[in-house]
C-alpha positions as CSV (number, residue, x, y, z in Angstrom):
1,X,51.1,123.8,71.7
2,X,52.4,124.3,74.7
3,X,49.6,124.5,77.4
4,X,51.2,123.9,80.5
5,X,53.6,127.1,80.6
6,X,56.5,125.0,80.2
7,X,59.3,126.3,78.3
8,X,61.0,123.1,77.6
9,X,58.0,121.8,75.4
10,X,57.6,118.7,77.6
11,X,53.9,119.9,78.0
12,X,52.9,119.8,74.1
13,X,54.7,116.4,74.4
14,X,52.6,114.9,76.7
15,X,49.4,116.5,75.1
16,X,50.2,115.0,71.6
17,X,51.4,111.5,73.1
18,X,49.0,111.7,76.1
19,X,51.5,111.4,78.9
20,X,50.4,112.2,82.6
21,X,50.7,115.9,82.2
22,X,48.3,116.0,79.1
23,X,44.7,117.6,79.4
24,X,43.5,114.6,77.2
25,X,43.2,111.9,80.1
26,X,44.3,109.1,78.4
27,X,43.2,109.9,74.9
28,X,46.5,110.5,72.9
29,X,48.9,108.1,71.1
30,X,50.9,106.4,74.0
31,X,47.7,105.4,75.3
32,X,46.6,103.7,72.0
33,X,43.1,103.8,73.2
34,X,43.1,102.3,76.8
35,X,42.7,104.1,80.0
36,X,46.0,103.2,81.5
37,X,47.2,99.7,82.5
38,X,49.0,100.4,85.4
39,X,47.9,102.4,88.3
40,X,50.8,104.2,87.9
41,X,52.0,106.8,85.4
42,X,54.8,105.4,83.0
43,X,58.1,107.9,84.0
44,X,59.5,109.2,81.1
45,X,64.0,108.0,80.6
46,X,66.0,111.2,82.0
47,X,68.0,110.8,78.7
48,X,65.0,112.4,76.9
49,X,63.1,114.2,79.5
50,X,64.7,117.8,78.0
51,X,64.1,116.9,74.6
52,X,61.7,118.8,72.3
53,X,59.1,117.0,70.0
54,X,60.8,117.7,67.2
55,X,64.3,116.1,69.1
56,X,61.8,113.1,69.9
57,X,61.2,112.3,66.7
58,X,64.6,112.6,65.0
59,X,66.0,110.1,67.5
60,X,63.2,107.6,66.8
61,X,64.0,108.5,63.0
62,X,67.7,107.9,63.9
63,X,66.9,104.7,66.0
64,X,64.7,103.2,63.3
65,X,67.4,103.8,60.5
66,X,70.1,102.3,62.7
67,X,67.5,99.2,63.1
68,X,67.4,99.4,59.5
69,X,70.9,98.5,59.1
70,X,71.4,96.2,61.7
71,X,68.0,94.1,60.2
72,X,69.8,94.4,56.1
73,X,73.4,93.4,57.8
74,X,71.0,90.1,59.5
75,X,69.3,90.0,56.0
76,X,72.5,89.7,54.3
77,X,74.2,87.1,57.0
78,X,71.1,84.6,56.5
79,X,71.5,85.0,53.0
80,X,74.4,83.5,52.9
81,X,73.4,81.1,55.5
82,X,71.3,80.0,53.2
83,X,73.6,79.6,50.6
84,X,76.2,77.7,52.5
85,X,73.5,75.1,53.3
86,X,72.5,75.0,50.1
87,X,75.7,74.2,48.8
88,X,76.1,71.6,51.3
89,X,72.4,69.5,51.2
90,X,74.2,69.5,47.6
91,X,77.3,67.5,48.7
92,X,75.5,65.7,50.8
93,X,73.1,64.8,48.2
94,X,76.1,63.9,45.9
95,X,77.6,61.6,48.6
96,X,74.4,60.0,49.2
97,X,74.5,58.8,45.6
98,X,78.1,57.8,46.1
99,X,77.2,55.9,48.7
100,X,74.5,54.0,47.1
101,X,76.7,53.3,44.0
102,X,79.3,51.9,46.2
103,X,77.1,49.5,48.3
104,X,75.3,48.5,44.7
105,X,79.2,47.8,43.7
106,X,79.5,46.1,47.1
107,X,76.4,43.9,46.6
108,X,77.0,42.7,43.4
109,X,80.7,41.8,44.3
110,X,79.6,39.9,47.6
111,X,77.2,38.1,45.3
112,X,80.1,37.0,42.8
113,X,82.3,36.1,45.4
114,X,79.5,33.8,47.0
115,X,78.7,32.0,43.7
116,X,82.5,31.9,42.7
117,X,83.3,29.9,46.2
118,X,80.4,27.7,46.0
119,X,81.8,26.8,42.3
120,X,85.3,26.2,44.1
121,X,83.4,23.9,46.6
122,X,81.7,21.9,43.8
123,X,84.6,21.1,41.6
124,X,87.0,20.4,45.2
125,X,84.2,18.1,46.1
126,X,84.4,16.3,42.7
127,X,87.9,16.7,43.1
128,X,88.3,14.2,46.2
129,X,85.9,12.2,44.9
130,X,88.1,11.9,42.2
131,X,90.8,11.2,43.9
132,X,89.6,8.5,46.3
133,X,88.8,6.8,42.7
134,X,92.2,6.6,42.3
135,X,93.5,5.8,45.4
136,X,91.1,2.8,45.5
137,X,92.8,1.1,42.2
């Protein structure tokens, strides 16, 4: 697999992800079908440039499990996001109803109270007239 004479298997590499040293001109996967978008050649990270394939594709195994975890821990955080504002639209729901039950109770007291005083009125009305009856004799 190794057509350029390199030992370090960077040549295979290149020929099965159709890198700038490959003999498939911009036919491999890297390429995924275009003829480059750049005039320049992408340059490989030094942290991988002496790995094997076979290196290559166990950290991208690695790095996609360790994804994994991090996307089930966020999975598990927004579930109980979730939860949590569940349980509170709930309250609030519950105080909502409070709320209205109170103002009703409000209401209809305000409404007693305003017929109560306008009795009060009526009978201290009829009470000075009363009076002034009396006075007059």
């Amino acid at each position: 697999m190794d057509s350029g004479g390199s030992s370090n298997g960077q040549s295979g590499r290149y020929a099965l992800l159709g890198g700038p040293r490959s003999n498939t001109s911009g036919h491999g996967i890297a390429d995924m079908g275009t003829i480059g978008w750049s005039s320049e050649d992408p340059e490989e990270p030094e942290s991988t440039q002496n790995f094997s394939v076979p290196q290559l594709r166990d950290q991208h195994y690695s790095i996609i499990a360790e994804q994994d975890r991090g996307l089930e821990a966020l999975s598990e955080v927004i579930s109980r996001q979730k939860k949590i504002a569940t349980v509170i639209g709930d309250e609030v729901d519950y105080q909502n109803d409070l709320i209205e039950d109170i103002t009703d109770h409000v209401d209809r007291t305000r409404d007693r109270l305003v017929g109560e005083t306008s009795r009060v009125r009526t009978i201290d009305r009829k009470d000075n007239t009363c009076g002034n009856l009396y006075n007059n004799f």
